[in-house]
C-alpha positions as CSV (number, residue, x, y, z in Angstrom):
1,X,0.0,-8.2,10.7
2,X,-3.3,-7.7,12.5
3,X,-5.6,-8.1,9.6
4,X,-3.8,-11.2,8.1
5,X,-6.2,-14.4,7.9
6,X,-5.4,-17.7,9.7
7,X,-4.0,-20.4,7.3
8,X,-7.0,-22.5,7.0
9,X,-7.2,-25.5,9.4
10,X,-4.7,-28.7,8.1
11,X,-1.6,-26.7,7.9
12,X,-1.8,-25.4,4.6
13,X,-2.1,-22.1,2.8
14,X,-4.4,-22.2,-0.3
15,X,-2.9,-19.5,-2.0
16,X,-0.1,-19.9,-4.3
17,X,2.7,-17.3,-4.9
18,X,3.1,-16.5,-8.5
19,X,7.0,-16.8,-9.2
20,X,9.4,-14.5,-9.0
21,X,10.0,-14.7,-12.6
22,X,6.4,-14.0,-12.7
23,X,6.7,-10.8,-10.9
24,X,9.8,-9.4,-12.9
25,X,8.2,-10.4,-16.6
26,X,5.1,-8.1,-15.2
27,X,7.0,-5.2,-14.3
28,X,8.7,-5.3,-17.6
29,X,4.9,-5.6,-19.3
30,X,3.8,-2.2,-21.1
31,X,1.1,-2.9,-19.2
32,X,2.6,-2.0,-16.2
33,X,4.3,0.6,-17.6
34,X,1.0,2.1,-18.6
35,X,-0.5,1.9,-14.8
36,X,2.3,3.5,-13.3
37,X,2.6,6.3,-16.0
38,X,-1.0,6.8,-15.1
39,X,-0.1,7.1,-11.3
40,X,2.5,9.7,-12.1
41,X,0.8,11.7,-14.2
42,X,-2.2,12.2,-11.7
43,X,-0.1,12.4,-8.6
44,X,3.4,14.1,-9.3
45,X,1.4,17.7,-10.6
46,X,-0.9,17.5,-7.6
47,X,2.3,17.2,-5.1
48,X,4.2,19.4,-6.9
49,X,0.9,22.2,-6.6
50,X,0.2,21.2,-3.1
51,X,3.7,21.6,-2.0
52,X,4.0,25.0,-3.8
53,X,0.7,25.9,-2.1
54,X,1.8,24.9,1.4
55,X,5.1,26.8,0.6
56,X,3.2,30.0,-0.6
57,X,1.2,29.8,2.9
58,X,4.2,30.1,4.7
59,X,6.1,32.3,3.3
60,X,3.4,35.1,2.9
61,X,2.9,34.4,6.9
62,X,6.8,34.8,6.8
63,X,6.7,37.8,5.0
64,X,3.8,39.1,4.3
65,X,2.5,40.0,8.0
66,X,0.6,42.9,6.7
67,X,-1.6,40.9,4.1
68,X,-1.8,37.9,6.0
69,X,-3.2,40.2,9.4
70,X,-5.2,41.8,6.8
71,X,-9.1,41.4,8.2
72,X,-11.4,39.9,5.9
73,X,-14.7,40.5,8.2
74,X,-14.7,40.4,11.9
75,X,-11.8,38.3,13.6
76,X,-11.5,36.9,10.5
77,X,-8.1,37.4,8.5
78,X,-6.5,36.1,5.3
79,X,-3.9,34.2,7.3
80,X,-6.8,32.1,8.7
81,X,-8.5,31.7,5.8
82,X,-5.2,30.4,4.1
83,X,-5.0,27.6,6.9
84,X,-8.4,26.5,6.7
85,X,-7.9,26.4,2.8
86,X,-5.2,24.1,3.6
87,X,-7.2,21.4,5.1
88,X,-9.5,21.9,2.6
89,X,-6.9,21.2,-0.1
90,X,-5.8,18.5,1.6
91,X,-9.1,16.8,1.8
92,X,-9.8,17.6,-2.0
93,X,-6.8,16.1,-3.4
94,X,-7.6,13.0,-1.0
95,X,-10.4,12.5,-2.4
96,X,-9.4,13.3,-6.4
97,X,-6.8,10.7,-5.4
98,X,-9.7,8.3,-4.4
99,X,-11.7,8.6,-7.3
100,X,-8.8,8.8,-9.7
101,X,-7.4,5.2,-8.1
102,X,-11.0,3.7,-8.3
103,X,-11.5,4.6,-11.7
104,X,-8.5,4.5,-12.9
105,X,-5.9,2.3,-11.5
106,X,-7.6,-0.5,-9.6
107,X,-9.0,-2.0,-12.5
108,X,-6.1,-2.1,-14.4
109,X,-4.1,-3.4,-11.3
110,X,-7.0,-5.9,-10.5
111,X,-6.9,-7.0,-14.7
112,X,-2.4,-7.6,-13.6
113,X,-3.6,-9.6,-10.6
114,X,-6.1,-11.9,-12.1
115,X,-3.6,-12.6,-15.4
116,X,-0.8,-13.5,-12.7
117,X,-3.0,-15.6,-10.2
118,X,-4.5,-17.8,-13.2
119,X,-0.9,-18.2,-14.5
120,X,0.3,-19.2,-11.1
């Protein structure tokens, strides 16, 4: 990968792989279990809405050519403001994402991390 770091000079890699045994005895943790119920929770409602949003755009401009060619003020119609509104959903849930990860789940990832590299 592009962004990988050189192995430092001598040949060797300083870091050391935790084992796999490591790895499977972490996923099993309630701890884990905890982080990933806290990913689900936060992003399966907001893909579920998003979808059904997206879905709802498209089938009034299916269907609904009257209301979505309705003119809001000038050239301006609802159809258009229903695709701009996507974007703008788009880049709201992106960023609720961001702040939800930051806050939420990179610390408790970061506490897994640092247990497994001291054990290793």
């Amino acid at each position: 990968m592009a962004t990988d770091v050189p192995p430092p000079p001598g040949g060797t890699d300083a870091r050391v792989q935790p084992p796999t045994e490591q790895f499977v005895a972490v996923q099993a943790s309630e701890e884990f279990a905890e982080l990933r119920r806290t990913h689900r929770r936060f992003a399966f409602p907001l893909t579920v809405a998003f979808i059904a949003w997206y879905l709802l755009y498209v089938l009034l401009s299916n269907y609904a050519g009257g209301f979505m060619g309705h003119k809001l003020f000038g050239n301006i119609n609802v159809a258009l403001v229903f695709g701009l509104a996507q974007f703008l959903t788009t880049f709201l849930i992106a960023w609720l994402y961001s702040r939800h990860a930051a806050t939420e789940l990179d610390p408790r990832a970061e506490a897994i991390k640092s247990r497994m590299e001291a054990d290793a």
